[in-house]
N, C-alpha and C positions, 0 to 999 in steps of 0.2 A: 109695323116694322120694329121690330126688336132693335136697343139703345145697344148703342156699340162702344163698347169697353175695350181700352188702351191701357193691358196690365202691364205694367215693366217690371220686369225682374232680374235680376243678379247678386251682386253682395252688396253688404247696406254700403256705405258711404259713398256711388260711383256715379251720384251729380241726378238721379232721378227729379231731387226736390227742384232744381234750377230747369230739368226740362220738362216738366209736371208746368211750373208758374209760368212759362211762356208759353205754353201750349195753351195755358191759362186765359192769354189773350187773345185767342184766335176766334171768334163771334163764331157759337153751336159747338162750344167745348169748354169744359169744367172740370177742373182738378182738383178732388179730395183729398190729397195725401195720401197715406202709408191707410187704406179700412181697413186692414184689418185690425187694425188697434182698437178701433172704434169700441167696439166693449170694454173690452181691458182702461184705456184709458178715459175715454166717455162714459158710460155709466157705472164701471166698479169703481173712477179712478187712483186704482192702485197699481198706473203704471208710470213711467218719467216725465212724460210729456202727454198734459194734459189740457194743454194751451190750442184754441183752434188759431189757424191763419191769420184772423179777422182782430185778432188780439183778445179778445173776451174765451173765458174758461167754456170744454167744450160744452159741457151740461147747459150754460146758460146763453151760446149763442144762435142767436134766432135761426139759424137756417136747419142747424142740429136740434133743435128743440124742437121746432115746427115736423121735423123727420119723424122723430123719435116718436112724437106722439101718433101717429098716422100709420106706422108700420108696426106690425108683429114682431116680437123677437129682440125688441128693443129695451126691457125689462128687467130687473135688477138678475130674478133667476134664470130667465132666458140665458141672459147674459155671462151667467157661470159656466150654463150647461154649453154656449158658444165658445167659451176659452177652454173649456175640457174639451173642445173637438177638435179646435186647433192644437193642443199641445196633443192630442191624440194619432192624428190623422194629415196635419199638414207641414211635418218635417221634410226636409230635403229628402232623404233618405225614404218617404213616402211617395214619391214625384212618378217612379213607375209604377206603382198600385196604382194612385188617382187616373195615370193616364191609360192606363188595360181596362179602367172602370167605364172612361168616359169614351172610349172612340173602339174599346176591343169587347169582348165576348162576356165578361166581366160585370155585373151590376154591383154598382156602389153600395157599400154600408146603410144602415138608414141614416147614422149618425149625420154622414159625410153628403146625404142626398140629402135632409134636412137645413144644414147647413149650409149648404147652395142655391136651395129655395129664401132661406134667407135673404141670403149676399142676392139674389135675381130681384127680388121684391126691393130692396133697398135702393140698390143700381135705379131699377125703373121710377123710385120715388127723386130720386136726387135728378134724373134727366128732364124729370117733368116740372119740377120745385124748379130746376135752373132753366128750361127751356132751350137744353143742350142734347143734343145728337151723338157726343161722343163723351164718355166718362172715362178721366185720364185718373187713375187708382197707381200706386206707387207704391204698393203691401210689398214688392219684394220673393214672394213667399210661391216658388215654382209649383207646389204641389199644388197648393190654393189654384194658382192658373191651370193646371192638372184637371183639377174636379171641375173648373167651371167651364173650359171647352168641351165639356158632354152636354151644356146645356143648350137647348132647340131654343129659349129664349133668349140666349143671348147671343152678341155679335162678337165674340172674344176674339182680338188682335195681340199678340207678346210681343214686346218691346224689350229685349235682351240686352241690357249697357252693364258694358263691358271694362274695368278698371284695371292699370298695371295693376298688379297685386303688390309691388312694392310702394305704392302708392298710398295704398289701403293699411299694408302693415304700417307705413309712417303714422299715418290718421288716426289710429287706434293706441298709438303710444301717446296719442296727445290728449290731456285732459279737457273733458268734454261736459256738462252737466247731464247731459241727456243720454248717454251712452256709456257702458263702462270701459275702462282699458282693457287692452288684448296683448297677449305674449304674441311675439314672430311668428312664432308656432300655431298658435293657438289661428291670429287672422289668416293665414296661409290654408288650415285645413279649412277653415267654415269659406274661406276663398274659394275655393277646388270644388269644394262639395256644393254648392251655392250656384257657379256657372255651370258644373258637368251635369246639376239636375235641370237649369234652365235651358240645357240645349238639347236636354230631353224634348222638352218641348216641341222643338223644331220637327220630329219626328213625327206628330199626330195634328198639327196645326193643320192641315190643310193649306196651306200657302199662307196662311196668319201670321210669320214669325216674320221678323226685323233683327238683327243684331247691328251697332252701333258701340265704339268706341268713345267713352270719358272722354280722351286724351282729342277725339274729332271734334266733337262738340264744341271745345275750349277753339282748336284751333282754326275749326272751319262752321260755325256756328249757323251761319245763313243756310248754307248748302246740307248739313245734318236733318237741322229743323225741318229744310224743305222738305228732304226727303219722309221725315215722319210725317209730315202733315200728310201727302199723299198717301202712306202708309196706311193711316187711320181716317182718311175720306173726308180729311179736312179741306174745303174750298179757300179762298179768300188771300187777302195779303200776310206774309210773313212776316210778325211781328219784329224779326230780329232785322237790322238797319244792315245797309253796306261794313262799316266798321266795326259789325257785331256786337252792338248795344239794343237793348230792348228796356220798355218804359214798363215795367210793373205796376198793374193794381195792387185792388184789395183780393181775398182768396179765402177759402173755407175748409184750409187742408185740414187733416187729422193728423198729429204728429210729421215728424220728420225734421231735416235739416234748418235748425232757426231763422235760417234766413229765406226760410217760408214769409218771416214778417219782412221782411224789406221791400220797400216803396219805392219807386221812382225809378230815375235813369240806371241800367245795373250794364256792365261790361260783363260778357260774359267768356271768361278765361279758365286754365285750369292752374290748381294748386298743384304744383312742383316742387316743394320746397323739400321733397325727401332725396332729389338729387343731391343736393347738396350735405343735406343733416340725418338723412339713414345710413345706420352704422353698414360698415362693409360686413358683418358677420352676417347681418339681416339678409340683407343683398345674395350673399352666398348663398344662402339657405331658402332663398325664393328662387334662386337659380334650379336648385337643386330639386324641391319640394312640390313649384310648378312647373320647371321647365316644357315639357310636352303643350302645358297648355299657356303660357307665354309665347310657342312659336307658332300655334294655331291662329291665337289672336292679333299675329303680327309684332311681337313684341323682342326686343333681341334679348341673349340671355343677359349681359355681362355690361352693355353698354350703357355710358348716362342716358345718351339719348336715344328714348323708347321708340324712337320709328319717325317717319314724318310725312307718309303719304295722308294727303288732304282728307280723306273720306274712306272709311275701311268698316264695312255694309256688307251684308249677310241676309239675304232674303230664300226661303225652299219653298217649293211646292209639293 
């Protein structure tokens, strides 16, 4: 039976790494973080974040080390030729070629079928290394999920989360070590562009796709998670409590939101603080800029307050 992969994608900052760690805890599921970094930052690393989960550098932590040696492709040159495919081939704006490749009439590139044979070999080494059923990946990157629902070996489910976008432009005005700043402008398009290719998706999944709201998560935490565990054929008890705390371990992500390392009891809520300190021009201009897909996703144009229905879920067949 082929290892079943729980890709989430949307725009970077929309809380994947908090629900990647708690999925974390669910016995027959393991969360890598954002692979597709994994070259870029594990063996070139010449990218920002090159810290695994577990607190030790990725190159030297046992679970990545034990990986790396055992799969193909894992290689200094490999490794080059792997980020020239992605900067090649797994752009948003590539999201309808991968998916006419993998589900339509269309045969993939070899670059781009090489590169999936990859990413499939690696997948099945980390399900077997962790003794996990579900591999919860958090790359982000629509096209990537694109290419890999053409594969027979795999079990590809998308996980679509979803952020106000004025939420995301606050986040990006904030200095960050791992991330650069972003103009209004600037987070708003790669916003737009980021969800309109992820709901491409929706389109050739076969009933695989999920979409899931940030702003739920925070506020209905229990009932969100529920609903992904069954999404992705996870059994067992919901690690999130009645009052929406969940106990974090240890984890073996590849990049993503620092508080990948945090230990122990975590409340899981969302960051707001741009009601209050995003400027009104901002605001204007995400009225304006998203509007169409702010009301899609439930979100008002103009209002502090972005919505407050419990649970705002998206599942196609």
């Amino acid at each position: 039976m082929p290892p079943t992969i729980l890709y989430i994608t949307g725009m970077t900052r929309c809380g994947s790494t908090m629900i990647g760690n708690v999925l974390n805890e669910v016995p027959g599921a393991v969360h890598v973080g954002e692979l597709h970094f994994l070259w870029r930052n594990g063996i070139l690393n010449s990218g920002t974040n090159s810290t695994c989960g577990c607190g030790a550098a990725l190159a030297e932590c046992p679970l990545w080390s034990d990986i790396s040696s055992s799969v193909d492709g894992m290689d200094m040159d490999t490794a080059r030729a792997m980020v020239s495919v992605q900067e090649r081939r797994f752009r948003p704006r590539h999201t309808p070629a991968r998916l006419a490749e993998s589900r339509g009439p269309l045969h993939p590139p070899a670059d781009v079928a090489w590169a999936t044979s990859v990413f499939a070999e690696l997948y099945r080494a980390i399900a077997d290394r962790c003794a996990a059923r579900v591999v919860v990946d958090g790359s982000k990157t629509p096209a990537e999920a694109a290419a890999l629902l053409g594969r027979d070996d795999l079990d590809v489910r998308v996980l679509h989360v979803v952020r106000d976008p004025r939420a995301t432009v606050f986040s990006y005005r904030l200095d960050k070590s791992y991330v650069r700043r972003k103009s209004a402008a600037r987070s708003l398009r790669d916003w737009s562009a980021a969800n309109l290719a992820s709901e491409l998706l929706s389109l050739r999944a076969n009933g695989n796709y999920l979409r899931v709201r940030h702003e739920d998560v925070g506020r209905a935490p229990r009932a969100v998670i529920g609903e992904i565990m069954r999404f992705a054929g996870l059994a067992g008890a919901n690690p999130v409590d009645p009052a929406g705390r969940v106990d974090l371990g240890g984890n073996h992500t590849v990049t993503g939101n620092p508080d990948r390392l945090n230990r122990g009891p975590v409340a899981i809520r969302c960051d707001e603080r741009w009601r209050a300190e995003l400027p009104r021009p901002a605001r204007l201009l995400a009225a304006v800029a998203a509007g169409p897909q702010l009301l899609r996703y439930g979100y008002p144009l103009m209002a502090r307050d972005s919505g407050a229905t419990p649970v705002d879920r998206e599942r196609t067949s």
